[in-house]
N, C-alpha and C positions, 0 to 999 in steps of 0.2 A: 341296378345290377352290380356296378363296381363299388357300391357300398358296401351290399351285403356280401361282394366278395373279400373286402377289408376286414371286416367285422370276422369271417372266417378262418383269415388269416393271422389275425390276433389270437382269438381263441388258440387255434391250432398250433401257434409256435409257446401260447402259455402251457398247454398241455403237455406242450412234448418239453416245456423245462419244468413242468413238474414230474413229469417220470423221469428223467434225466439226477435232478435233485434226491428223487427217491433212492436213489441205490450212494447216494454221498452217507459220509458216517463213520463211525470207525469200531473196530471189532469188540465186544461185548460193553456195549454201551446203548442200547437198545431195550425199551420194553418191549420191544414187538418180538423179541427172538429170547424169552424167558428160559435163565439156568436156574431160577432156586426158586422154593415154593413158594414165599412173598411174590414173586411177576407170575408165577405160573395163576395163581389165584385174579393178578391184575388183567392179567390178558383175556382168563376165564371172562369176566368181567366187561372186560373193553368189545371182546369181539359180541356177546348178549346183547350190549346195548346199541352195539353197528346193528346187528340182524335186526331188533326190534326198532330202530329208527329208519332204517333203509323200507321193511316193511310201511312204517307209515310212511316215508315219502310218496315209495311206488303206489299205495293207494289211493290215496291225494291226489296224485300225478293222474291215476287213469281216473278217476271221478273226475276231477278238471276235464282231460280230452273229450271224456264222451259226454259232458255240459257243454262243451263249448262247441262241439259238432251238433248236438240233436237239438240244441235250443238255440242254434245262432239265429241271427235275426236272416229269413227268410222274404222273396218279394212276394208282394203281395199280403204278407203277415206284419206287417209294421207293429200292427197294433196288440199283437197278440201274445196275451197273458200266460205265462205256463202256471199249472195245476201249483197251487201253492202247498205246499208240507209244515206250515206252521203248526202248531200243536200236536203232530202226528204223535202219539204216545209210541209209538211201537221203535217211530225214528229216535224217537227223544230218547227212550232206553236205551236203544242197539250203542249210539253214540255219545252215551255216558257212560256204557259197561263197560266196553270195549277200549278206550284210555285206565279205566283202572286194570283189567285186568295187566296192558299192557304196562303201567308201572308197578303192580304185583308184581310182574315174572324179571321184573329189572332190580326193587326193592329187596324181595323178599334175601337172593344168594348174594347180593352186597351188603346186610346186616350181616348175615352169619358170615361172610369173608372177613367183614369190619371186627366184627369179636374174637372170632379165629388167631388173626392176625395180632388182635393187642391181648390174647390171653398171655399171660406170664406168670401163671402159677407153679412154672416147674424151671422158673427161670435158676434157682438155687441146684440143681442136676448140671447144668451145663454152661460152658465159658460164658465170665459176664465181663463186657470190657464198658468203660464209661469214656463215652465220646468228649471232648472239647472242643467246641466252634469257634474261632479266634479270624479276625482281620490278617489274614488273607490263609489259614490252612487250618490243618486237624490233626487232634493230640489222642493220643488213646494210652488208655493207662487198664492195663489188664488186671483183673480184682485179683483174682490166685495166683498169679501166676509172679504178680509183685514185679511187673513188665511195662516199661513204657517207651513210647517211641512213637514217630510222629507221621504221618503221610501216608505211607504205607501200612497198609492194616493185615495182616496175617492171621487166617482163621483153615481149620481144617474142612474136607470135603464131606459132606452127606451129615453135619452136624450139625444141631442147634448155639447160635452163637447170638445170645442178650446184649444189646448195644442200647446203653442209657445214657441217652444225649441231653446233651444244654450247651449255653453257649457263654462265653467269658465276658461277650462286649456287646455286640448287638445282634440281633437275630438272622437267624443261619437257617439252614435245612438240608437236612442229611438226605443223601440219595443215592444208592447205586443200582439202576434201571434194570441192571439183566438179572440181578439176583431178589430184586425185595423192592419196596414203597418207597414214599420219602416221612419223613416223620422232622417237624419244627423242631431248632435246638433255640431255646428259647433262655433270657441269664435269669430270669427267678423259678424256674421248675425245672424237673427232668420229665423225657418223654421215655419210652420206652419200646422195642421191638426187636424182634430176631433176624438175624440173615440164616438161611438155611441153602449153600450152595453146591447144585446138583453135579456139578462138572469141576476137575478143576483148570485153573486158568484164572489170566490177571483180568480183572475185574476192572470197570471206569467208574468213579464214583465224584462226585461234584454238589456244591451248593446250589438249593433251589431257591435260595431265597436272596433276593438284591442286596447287598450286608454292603456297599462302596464302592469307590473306585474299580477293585481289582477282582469283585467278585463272578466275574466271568473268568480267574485264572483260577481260582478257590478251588480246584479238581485236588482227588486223592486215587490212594488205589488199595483194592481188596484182591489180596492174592492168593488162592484158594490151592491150598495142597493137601497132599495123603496126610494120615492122621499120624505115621510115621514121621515123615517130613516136618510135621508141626511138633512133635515132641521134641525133637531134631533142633527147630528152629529157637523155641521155646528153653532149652540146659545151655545153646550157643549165646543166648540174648543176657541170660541169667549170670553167664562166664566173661560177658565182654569188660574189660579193663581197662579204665578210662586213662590207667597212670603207666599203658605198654606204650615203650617207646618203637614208632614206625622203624624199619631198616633201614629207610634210603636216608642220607644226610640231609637232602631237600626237606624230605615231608620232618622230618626232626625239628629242620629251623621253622616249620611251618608250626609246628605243636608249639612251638616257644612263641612265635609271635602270637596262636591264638591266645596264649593265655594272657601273652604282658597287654593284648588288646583288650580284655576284662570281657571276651566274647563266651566266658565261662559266667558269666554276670545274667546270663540271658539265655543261655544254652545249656546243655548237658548232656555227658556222654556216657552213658552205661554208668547211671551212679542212682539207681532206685534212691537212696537213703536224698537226696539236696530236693524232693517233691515232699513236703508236708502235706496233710492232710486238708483236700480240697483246693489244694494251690496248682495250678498249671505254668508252663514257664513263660517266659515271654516270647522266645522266638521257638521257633522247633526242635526237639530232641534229636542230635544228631546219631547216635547211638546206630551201628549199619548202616551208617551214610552212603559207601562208596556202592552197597549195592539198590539203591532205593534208581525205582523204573524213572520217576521224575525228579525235578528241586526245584523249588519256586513254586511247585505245582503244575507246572507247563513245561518246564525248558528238559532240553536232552541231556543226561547225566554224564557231560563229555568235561574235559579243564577248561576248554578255552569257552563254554558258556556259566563256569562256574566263575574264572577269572572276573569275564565279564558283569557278574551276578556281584561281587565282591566291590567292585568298583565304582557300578553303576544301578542299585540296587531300585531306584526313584523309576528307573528311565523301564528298569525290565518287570518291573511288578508296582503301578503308581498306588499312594497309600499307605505301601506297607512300614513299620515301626522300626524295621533296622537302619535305614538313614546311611548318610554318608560317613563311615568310618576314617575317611583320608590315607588309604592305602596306596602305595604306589604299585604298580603294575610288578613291580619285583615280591611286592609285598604279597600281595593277592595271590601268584603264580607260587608261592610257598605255602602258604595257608590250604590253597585248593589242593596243591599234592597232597595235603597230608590229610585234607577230607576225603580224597577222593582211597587212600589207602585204608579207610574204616571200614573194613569187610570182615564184621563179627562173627557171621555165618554162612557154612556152606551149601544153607538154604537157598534160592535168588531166585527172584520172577524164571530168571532166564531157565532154571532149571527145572521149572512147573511140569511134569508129564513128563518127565527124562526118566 
């Protein structure tokens, strides 16, 4: 008895940390709660094949119970044989038809989802931005619009928006759950697919694919506004000025050290013309830095985790390619003022739905 009250107890406090866990997560980062028609299609999908596998469990389950009840072994019956059903033609069909139809009705709307999804014939109508996967973030460089910038991906609401991914170094995978699929960025091909985002609102996007060290920090963000607001966003990105000098005196010596530090070597800021054709930069495009939701991919857009980013670059993201610069803490606190005052546009997450 006090065994199988243990055994109860275990179960019962698993259960209750898995509903507990279920409601952990964080807001539009989820395929279970679909804003654009890539998840709307995957969820169409996910829940089909819950129904038609829950169906087959439940039937299993009750053909097991009522096996195990009407043919248990009984006294007196030791010896006794149930009616055997080998050859039964009629069994042998019922339980051959009845798995195909069931992955017919699973197959059939996940090919036409599958082709739906990679059709790109009309990809030439509507924004086409070409994704870059890099150790430890993501570059996007907008075809028309002759825009690039990095982390933060900007696309308008209720449109079709062509993202043709690959990747610089080793293999990635582009994903952001609540709006669309994930599709491999892979460095000898491009993949290709659309995001189409029903709502607007800043989006979670992240690599699906093990790429190092730091690829559990590899997140980006897709920040989805009126079609206003992205034209908006789009003449301000196009206008930003890499050679305006900040107003405060701080962020001024900050602009002078970044350059005598050759961090224009590896960077760039609102200067379309220093990206040749097929080239990506090495570190991220700082271009709108001061309003980007994260840096590093993870950390809060505050100074003193930017200081810290500046200084200790190994310890807050392991891996990644920018290395120890040798700044001093004076140093750093200048550089960061004057990142943190690169507000291009008066676009900004923060402003989404305002």
């Amino acid at each position: 008895m006090r065994s199988w009250l243990g055994k109860f107890k275990v179960l019962f406090l698993l259960s209750l940390l898995a509903l507990v866990l279920a409601g952990c997560g964080e807001e539009n980062l989820s395929a279970l709660i679909p804003k654009g028609y890539g998840a709307d299609s995957s969820f169409y999908l996910i829940v089909l094949t819950t129904l038609v596998m829950t169906f087959v469990f439940l039937s299993v389950m009750i053909i097991y119970v009522i096996v195990l009840i009407r043919f248990r072994k009984k006294k007196g019956e030791e010896d006794y044989i149930p009616k055997q059903v080998e050859g039964n033609k009629t069994l042998e069909t019922v339980w051959t038809i009845i798995p195909i139809i069931l992955v017919m009705i699973m197959a059939v709307p996940t090919v036409i989802a599958t082709f739906d999804l990679a059709d790109a014939s009309d990809a030439d109508e509507h924004i086409n931005i070409h994704v870059t996967g890099k150790q430890f973030w993501w570059h996007f460089d907008y075809e028309t619009e002759e825009i690039h910038t990095s982390q933060d991906l900007y696309i308008p609401v209720d449109t079709k928006v062509y993202v043709h991914v690959k990747s610089d170094d080793v293999l990635h995978s582009f994903w952001v759950p609540s709006i669309s699929g994930k599709i491999d960025a892979n460095p000898e091909n491009v993949n290709t697919m659309f995001l189409e985002a029903q709502e607007e609102g800043v989006y979670q996007g992240l690599c699906a694919e093990l790429c190092g060290l730091s690829h559990s920090l590899m997140d980006f963000k897709v920040i989805v506004v009126s079609q206003e607001e992205y034209d908006q966003w789009v003449q301000d990105m196009k206008s930003a000025d890499p050679d305006e000098e900040p107003l405060d005196a701080v962020a001024q010596d900050g602009k002078a050290l970044f350059e005598e530090n050759s961090c224009m070597n590896c960077h760039a800021i609102g200067t379309p013309s220093k990206y040749s054709e097929d080239r990506v930069p090495i570190g991220p495009d700082l271009t709108n830095f001061g309003n980007r939701t994260k840096f590093a991919g993870v950390l809060d857009p505050t100074k003193e985790n930017l200081v810290d980013w500046l200084i200790n670059t190994d310890k807050n993201k392991p891996g990644n390619k920018m290395g120890d610069m040798g700044l001093t803490k004076d140093e750093a606190d200048k550089i960061a003022e004057y990142l943190m005052q690169l507000k291009h546009s008066d676009v900004t997450p923060e402003s989404v739905g305002n």
